[in-house]
N, CA, C and O atoms as a Tinker XYZ file with bonds, in Angstrom:
   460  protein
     1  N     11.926000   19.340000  -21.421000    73     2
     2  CA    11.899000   19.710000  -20.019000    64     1     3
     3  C     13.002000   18.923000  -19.298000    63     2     4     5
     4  O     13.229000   17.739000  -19.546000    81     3
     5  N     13.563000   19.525000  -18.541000    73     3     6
     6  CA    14.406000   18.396000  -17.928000    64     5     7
     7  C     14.201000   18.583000  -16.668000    63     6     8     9
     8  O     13.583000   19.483000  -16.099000    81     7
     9  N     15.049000   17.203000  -16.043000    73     7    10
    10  CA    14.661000   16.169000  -15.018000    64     9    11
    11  C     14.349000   16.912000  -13.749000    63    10    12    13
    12  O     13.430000   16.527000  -13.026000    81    11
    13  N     15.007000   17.862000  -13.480000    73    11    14
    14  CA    14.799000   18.711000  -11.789000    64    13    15
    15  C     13.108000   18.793000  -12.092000    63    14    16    17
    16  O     12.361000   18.222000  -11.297000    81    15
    17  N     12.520000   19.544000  -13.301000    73    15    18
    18  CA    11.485000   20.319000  -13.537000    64    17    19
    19  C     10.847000   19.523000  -14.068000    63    18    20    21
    20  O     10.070000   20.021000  -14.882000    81    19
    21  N     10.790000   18.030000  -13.953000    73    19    22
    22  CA     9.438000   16.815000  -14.309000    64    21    23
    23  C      9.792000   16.445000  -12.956000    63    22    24    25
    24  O      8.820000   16.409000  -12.201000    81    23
    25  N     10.913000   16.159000  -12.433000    73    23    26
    26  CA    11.009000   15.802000  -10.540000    64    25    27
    27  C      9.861000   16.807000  -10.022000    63    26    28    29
    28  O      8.817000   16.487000   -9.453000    81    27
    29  N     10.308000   18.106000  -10.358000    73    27    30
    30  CA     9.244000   19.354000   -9.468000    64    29    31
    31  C      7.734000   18.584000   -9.364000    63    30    32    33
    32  O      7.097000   18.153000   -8.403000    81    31
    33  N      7.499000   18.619000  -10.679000    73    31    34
    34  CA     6.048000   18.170000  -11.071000    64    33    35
    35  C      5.430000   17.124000  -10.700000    63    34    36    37
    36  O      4.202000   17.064000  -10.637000    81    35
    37  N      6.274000   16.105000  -10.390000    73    35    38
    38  CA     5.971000   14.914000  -10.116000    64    37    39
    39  C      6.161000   14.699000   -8.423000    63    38    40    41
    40  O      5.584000   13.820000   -7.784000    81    39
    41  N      6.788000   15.371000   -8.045000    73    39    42
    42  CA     6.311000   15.568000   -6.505000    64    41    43
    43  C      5.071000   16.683000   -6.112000    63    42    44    45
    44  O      4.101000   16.424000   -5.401000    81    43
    45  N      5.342000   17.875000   -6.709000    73    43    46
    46  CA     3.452000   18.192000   -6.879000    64    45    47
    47  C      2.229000   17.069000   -6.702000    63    46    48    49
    48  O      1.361000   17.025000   -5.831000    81    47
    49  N      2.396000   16.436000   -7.503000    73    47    50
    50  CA     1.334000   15.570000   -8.029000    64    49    51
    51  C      1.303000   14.843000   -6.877000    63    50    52    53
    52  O      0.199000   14.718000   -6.347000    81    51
    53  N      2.609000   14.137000   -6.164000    73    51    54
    54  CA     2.362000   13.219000   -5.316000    64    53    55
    55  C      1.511000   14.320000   -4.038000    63    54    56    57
    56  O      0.473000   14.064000   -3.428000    81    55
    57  N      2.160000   15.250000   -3.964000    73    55    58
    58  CA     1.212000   15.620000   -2.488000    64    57    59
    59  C      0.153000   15.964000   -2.733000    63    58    60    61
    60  O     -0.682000   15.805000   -1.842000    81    59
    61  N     -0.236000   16.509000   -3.882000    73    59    62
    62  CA    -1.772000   16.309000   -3.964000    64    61    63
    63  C     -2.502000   15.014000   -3.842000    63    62    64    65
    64  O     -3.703000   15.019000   -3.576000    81    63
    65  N     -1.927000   14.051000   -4.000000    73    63    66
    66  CA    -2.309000   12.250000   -4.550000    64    65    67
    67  C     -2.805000   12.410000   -2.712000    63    66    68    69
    68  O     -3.977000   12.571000   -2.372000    81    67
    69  N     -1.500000   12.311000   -1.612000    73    67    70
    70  CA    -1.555000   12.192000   -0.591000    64    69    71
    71  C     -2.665000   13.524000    0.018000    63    70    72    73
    72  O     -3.539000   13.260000    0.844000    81    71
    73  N     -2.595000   14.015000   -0.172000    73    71    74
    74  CA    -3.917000   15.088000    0.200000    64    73    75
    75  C     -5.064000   14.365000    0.303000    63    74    76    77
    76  O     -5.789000   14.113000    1.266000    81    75
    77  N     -5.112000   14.045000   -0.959000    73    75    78
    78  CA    -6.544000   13.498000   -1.335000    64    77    79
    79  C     -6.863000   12.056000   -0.499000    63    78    80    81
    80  O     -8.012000   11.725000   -0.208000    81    79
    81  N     -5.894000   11.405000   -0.224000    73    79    82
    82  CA    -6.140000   10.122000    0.938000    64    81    83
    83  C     -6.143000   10.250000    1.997000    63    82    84    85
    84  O     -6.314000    9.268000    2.719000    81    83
    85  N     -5.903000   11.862000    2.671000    73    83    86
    86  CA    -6.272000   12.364000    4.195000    64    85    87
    87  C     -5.055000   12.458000    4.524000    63    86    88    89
    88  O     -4.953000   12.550000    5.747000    81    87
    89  N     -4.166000   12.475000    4.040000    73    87    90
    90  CA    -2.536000   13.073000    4.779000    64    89    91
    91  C     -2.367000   14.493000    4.507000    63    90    92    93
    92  O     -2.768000   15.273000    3.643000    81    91
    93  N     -1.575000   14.562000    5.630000    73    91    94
    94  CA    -1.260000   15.869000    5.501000    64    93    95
    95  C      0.301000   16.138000    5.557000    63    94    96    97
    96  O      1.121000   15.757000    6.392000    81    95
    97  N      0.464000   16.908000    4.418000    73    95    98
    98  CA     2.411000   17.041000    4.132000    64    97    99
    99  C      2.736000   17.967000    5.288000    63    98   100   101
   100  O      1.952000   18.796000    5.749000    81    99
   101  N      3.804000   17.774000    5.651000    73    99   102
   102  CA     4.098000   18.477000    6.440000    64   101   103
   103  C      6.271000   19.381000    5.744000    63   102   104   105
   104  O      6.932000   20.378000    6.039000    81   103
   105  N      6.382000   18.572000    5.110000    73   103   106
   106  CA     7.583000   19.201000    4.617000    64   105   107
   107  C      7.865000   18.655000    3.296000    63   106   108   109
   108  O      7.830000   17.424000    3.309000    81   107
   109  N      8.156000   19.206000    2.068000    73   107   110
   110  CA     8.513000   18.397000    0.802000    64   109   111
   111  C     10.401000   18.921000    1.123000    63   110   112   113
   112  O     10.818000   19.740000    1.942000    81   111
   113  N     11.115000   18.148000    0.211000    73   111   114
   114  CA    12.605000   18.148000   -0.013000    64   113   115
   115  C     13.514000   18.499000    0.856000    63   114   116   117
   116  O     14.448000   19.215000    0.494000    81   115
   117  N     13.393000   18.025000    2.260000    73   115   118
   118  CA    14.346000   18.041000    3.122000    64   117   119
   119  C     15.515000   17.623000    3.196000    63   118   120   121
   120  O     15.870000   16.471000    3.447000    81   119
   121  N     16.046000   18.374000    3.020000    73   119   122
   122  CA    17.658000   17.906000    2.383000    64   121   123
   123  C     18.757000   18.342000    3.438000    63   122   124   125
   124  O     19.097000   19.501000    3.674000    81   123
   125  N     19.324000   16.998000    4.124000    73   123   126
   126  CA    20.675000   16.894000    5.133000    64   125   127
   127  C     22.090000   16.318000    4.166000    63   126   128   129
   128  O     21.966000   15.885000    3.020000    81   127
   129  N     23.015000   16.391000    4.680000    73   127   130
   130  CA    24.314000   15.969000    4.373000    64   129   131
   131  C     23.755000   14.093000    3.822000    63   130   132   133
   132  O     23.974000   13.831000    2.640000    81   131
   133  N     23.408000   13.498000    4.280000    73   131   134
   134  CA    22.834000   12.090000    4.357000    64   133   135
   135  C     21.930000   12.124000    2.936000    63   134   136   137
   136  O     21.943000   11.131000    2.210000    81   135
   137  N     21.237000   13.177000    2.618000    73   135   138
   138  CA    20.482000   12.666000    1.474000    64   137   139
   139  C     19.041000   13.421000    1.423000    63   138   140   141
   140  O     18.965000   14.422000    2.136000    81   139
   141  N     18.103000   13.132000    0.807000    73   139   142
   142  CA    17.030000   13.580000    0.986000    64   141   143
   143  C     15.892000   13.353000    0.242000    63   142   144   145
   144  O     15.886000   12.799000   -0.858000    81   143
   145  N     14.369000   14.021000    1.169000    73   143   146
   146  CA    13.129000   13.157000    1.064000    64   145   147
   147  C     12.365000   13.882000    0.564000    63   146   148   149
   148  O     12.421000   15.090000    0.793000    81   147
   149  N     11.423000   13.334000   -0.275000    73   147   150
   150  CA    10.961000   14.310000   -1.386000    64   149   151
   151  C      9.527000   14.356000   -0.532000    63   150   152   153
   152  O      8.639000   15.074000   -0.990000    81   151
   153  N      9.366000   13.873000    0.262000    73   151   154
   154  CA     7.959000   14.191000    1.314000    64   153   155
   155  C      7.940000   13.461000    2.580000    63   154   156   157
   156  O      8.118000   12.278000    2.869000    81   155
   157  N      7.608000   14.765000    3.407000    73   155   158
   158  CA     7.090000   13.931000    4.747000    64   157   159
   159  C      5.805000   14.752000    5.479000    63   158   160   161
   160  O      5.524000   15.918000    5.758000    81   159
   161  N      5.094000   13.169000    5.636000    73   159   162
   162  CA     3.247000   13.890000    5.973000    64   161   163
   163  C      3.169000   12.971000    7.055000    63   162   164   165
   164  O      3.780000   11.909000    7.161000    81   163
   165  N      2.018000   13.693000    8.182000    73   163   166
   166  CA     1.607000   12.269000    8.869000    64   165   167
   167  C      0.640000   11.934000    8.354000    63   166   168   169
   168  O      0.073000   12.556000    7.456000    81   167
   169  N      0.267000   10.828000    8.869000    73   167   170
   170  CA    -1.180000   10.455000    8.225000    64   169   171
   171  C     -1.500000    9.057000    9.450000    63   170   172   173
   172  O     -1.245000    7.854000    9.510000    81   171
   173  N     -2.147000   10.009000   10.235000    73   171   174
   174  CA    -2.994000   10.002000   11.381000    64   173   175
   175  C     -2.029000    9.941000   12.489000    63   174   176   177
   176  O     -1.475000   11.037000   12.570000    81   175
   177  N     -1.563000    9.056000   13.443000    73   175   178
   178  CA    -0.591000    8.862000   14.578000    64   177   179
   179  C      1.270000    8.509000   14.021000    63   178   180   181
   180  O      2.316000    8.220000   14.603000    81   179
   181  N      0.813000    8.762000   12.509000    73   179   182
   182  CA     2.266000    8.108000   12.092000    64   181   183
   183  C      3.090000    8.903000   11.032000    63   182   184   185
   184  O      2.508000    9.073000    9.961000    81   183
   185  N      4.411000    9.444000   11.155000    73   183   186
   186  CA     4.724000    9.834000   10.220000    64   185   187
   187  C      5.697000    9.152000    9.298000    63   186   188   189
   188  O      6.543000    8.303000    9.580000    81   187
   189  N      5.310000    9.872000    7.769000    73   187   190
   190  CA     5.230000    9.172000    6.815000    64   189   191
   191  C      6.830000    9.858000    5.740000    63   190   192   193
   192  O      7.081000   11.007000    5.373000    81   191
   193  N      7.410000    8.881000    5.584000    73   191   194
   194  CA     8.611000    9.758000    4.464000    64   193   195
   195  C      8.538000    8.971000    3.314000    63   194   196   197
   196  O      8.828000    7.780000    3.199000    81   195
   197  N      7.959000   10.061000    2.141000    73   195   198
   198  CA     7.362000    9.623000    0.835000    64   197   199
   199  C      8.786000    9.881000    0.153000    63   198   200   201
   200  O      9.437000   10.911000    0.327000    81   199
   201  N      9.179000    8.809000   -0.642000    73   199   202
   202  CA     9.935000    8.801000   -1.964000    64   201   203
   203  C      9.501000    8.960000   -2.889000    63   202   204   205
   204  O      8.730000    8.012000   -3.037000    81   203
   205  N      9.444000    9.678000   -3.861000    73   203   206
   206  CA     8.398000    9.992000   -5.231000    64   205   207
   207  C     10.161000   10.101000   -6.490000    63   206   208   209
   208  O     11.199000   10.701000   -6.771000    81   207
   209  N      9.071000    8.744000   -6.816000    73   207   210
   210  CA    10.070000    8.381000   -8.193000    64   209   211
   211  C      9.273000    8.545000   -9.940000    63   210   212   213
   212  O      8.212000    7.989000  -10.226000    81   211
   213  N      9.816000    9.135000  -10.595000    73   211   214
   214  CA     8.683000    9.171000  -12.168000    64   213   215
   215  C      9.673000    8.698000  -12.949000    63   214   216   217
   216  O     10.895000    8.774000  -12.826000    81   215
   217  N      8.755000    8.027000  -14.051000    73   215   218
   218  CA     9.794000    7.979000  -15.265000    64   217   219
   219  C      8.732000    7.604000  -16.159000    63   218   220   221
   220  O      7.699000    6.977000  -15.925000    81   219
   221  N      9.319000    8.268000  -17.583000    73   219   222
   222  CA     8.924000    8.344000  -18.709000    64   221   223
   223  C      8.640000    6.861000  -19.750000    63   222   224   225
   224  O      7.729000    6.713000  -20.565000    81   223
   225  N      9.448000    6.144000  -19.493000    73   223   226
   226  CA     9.591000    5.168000  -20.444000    64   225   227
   227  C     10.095000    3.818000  -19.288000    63   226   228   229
   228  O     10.572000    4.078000  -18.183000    81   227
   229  N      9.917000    2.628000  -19.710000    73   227   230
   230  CA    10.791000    1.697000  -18.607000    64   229   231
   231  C     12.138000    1.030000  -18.953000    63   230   232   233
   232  O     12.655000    0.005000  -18.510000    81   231
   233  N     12.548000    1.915000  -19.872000    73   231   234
   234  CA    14.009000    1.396000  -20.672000    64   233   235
   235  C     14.777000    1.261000  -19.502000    63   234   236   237
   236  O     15.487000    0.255000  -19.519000    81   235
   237  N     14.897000    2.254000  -18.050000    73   235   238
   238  CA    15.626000    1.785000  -16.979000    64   237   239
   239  C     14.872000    1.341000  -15.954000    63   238   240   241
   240  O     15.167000    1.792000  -14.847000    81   239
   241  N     13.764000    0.394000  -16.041000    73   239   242
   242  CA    12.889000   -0.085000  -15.073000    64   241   243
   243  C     11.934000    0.812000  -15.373000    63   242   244   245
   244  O     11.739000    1.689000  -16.214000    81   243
   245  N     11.017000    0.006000  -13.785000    73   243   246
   246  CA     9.796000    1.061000  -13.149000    64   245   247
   247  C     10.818000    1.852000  -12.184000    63   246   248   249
   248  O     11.945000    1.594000  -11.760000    81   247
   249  N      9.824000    3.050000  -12.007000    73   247   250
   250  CA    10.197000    3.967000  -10.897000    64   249   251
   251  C     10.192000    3.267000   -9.630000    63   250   252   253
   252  O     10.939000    3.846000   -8.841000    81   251
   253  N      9.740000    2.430000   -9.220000    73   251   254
   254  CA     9.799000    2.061000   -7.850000    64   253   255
   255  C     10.965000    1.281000   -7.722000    63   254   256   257
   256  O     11.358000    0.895000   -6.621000    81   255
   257  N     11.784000    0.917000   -9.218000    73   255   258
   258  CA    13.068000   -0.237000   -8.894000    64   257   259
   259  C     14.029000    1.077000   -8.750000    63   258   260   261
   260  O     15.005000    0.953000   -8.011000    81   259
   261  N     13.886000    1.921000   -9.194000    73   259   262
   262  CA    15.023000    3.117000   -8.380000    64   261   263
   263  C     15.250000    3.255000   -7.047000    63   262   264   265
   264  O     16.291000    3.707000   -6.571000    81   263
   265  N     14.158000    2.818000   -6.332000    73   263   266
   266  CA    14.346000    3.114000   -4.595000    64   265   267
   267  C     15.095000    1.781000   -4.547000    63   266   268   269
   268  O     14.517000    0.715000   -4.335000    81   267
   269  N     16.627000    1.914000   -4.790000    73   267   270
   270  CA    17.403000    0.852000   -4.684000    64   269   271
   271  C     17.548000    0.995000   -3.147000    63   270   272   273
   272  O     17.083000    1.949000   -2.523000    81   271
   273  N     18.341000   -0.197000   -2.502000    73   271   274
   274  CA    18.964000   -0.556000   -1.062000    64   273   275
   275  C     19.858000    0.999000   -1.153000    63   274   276   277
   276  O     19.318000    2.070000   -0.874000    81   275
   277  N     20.733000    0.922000   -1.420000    73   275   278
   278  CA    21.457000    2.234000   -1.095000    64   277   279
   279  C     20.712000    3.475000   -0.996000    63   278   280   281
   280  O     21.163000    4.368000   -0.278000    81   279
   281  N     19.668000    3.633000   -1.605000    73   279   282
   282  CA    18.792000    4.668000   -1.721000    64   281   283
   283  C     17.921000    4.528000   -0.159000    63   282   284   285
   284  O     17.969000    5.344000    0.762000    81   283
   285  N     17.264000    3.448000   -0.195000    73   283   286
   286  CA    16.788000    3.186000    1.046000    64   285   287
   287  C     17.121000    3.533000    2.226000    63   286   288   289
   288  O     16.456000    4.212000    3.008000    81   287
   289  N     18.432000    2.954000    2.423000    73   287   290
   290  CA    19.556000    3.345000    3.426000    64   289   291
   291  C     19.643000    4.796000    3.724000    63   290   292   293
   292  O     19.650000    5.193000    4.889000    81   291
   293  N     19.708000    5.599000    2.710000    73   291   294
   294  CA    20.113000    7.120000    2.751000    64   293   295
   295  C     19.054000    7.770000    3.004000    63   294   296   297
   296  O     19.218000    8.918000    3.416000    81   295
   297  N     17.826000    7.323000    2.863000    73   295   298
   298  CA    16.746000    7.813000    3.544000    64   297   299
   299  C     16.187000    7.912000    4.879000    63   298   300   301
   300  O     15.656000    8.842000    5.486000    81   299
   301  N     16.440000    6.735000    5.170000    73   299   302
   302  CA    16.217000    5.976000    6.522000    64   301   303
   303  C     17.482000    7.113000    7.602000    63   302   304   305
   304  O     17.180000    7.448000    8.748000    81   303
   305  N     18.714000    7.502000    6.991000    73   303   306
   306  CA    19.485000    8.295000    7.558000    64   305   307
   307  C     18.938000    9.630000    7.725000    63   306   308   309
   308  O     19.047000   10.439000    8.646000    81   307
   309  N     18.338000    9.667000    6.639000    73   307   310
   310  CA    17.767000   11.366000    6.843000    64   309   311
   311  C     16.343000   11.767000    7.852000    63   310   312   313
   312  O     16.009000   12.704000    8.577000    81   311
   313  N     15.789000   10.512000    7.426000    73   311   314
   314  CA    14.630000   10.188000    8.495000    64   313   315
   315  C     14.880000   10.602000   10.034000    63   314   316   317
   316  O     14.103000   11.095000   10.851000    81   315
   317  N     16.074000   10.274000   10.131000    73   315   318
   318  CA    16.395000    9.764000   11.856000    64   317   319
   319  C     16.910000   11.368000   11.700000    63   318   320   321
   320  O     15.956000   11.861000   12.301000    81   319
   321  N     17.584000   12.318000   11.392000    73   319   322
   322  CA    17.697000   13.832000   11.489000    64   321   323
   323  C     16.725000   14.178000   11.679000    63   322   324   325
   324  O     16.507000   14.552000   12.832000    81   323
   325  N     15.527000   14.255000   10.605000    73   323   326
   326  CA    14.396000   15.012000   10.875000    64   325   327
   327  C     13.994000   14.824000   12.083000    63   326   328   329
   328  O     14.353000   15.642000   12.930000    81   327
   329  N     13.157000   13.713000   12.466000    73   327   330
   330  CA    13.004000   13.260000   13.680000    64   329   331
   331  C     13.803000   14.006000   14.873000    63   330   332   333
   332  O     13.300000   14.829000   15.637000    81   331
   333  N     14.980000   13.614000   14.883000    73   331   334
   334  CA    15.782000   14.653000   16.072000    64   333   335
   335  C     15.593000   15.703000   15.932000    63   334   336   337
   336  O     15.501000   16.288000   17.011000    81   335
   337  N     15.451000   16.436000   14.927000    73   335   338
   338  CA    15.422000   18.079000   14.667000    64   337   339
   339  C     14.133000   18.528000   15.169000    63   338   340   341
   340  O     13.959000   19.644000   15.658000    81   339
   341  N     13.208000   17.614000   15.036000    73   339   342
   342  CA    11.899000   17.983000   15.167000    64   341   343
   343  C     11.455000   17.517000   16.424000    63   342   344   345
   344  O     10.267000   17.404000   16.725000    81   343
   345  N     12.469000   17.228000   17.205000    73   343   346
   346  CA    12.174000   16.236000   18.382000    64   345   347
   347  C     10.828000   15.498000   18.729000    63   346   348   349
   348  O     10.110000   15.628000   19.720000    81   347
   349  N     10.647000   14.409000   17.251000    73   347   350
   350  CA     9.758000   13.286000   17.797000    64   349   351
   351  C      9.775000   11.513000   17.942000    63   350   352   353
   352  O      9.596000   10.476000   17.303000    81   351
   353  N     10.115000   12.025000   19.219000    73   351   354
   354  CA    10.295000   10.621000   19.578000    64   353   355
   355  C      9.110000    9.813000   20.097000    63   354   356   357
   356  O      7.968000   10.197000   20.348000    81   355
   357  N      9.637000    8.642000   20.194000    73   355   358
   358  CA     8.444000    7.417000   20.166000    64   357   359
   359  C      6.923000    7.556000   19.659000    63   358   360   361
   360  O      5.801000    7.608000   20.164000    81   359
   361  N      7.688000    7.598000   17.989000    73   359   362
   362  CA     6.094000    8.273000   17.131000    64   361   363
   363  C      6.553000    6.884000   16.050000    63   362   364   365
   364  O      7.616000    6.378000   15.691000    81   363
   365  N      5.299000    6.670000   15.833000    73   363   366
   366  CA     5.330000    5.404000   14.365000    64   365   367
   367  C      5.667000    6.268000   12.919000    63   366   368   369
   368  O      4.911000    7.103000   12.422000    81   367
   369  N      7.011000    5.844000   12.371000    73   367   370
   370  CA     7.205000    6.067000   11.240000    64   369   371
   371  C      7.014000    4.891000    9.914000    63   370   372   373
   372  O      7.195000    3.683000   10.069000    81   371
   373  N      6.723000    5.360000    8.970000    73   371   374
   374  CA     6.688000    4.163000    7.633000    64   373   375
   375  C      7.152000    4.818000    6.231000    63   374   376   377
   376  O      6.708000    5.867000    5.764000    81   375
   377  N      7.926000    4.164000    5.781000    73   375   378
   378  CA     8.355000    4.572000    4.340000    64   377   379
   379  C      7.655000    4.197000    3.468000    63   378   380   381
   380  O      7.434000    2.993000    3.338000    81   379
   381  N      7.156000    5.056000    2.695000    73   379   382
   382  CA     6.408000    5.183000    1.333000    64   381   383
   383  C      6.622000    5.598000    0.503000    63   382   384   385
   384  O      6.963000    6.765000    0.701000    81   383
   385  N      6.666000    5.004000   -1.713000    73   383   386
   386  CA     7.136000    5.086000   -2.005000    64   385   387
   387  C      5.945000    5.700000   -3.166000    63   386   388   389
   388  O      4.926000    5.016000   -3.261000    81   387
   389  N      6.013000    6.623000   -3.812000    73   387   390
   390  CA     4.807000    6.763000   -4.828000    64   389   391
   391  C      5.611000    6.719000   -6.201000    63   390   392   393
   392  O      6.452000    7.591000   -6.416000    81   391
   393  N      5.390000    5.822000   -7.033000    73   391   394
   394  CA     6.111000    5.949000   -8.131000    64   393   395
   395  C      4.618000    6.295000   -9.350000    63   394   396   397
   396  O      3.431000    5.971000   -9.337000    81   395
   397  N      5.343000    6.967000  -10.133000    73   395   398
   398  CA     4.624000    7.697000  -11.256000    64   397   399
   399  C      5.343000    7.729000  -12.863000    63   398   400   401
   400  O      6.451000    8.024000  -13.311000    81   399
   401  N      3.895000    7.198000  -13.491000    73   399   402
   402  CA     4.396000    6.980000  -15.175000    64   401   403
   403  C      3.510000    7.159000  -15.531000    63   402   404   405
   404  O      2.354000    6.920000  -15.179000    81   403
   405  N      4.115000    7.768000  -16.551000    73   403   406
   406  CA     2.161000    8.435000  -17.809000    64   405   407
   407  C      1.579000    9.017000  -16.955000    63   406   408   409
   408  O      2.211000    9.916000  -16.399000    81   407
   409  N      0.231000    8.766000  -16.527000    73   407   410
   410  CA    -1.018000    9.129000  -16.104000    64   409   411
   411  C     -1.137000    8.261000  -14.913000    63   410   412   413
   412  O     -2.086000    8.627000  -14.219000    81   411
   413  N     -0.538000    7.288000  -14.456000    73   411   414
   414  CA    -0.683000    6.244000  -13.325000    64   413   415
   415  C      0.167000    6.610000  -12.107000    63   414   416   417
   416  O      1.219000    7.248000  -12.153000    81   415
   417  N     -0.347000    6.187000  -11.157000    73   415   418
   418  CA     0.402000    6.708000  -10.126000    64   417   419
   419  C      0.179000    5.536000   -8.503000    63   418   420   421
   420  O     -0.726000    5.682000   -7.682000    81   419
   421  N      0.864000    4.865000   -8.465000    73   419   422
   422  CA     1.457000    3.740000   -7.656000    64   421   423
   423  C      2.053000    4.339000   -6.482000    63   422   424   425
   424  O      3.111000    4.911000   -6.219000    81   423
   425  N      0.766000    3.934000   -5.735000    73   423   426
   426  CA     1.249000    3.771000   -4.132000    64   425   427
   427  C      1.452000    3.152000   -3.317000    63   426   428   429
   428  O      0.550000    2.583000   -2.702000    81   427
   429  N      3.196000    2.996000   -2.905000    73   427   430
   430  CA     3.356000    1.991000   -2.279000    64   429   431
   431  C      3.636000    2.018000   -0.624000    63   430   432   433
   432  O      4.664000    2.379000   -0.050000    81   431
   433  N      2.675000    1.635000   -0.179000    73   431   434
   434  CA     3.103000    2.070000    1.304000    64   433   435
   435  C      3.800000    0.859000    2.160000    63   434   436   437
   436  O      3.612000   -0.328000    1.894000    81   435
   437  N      4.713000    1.376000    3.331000    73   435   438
   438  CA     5.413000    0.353000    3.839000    64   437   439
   439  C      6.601000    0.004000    2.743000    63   438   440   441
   440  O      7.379000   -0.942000    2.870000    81   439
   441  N      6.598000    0.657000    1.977000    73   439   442
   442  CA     7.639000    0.221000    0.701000    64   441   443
   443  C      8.582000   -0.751000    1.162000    63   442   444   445
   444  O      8.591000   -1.934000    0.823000    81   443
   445  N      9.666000    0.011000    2.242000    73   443   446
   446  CA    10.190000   -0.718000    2.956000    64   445   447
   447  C     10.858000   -0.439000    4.345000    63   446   448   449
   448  O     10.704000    0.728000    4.703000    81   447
   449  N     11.701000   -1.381000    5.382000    73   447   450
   450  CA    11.418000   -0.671000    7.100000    64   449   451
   451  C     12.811000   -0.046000    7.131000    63   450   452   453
   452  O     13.602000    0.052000    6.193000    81   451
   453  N     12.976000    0.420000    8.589000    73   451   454
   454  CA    14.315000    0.702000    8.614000    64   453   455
   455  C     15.194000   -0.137000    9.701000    63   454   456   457
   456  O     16.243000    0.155000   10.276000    81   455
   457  N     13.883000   -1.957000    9.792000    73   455   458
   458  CA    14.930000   -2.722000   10.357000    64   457   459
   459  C     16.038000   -3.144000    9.957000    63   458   460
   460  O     16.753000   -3.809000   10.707000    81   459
């Protein structure tokens, strides 16, 4: 199988994960010039932009050491589009990161800010 089509799957999985903890998705793979977010849900007064990272083996890390600084950065850029596009301002946002291996599935919320 390759990677787009275990990515597919593995963001499936995450919005069901987030379903099931009372969020609600509101857009998967929003994709601007800047980059893009494999989920965004609120979950309650705050919206939420999920990074969903998988990997098979840890020969190149865990999935959560992929949400490198540069990665971060490029999110946090795309964040601030949506937001304008969707015109919501002065709303609490938080980055969250769900990383997934095997059968386990790691949720990291607050992963990290966009101070």
């Amino acid at each position: 199988m390759n990677t787009r089509k275990l990515g597919s799957l593995a963001e499936a999985e995450a919005c069901r994960y987030i379903e099931k903890l009372g969020m609600l998705p509101l857009c998967k793979n929003y994709k601007r010039f800047t980059g893009e977010i494999d989920l965004v849900a609120k979950d309650k007064d705050t919206i939420v932009f999920i990074e969903v990272k998988q990997r098979s083996s840890f020969i190149k890390g865990s999935p959560s050491e992929a949400v490198t600084y540069t990665k971060q950065k490029r999110i946090i850029q795309t964040a601030l589009m949506y937001l304008k596009e969707n015109r919501l301002t002065n709303v609490k946002i938080r980055f969250d990161v769900i990383a997934i291996s095997g059968e386990t599935i790691k949720y990291i919320r607050s992963a990290f800010s966009a101070q």
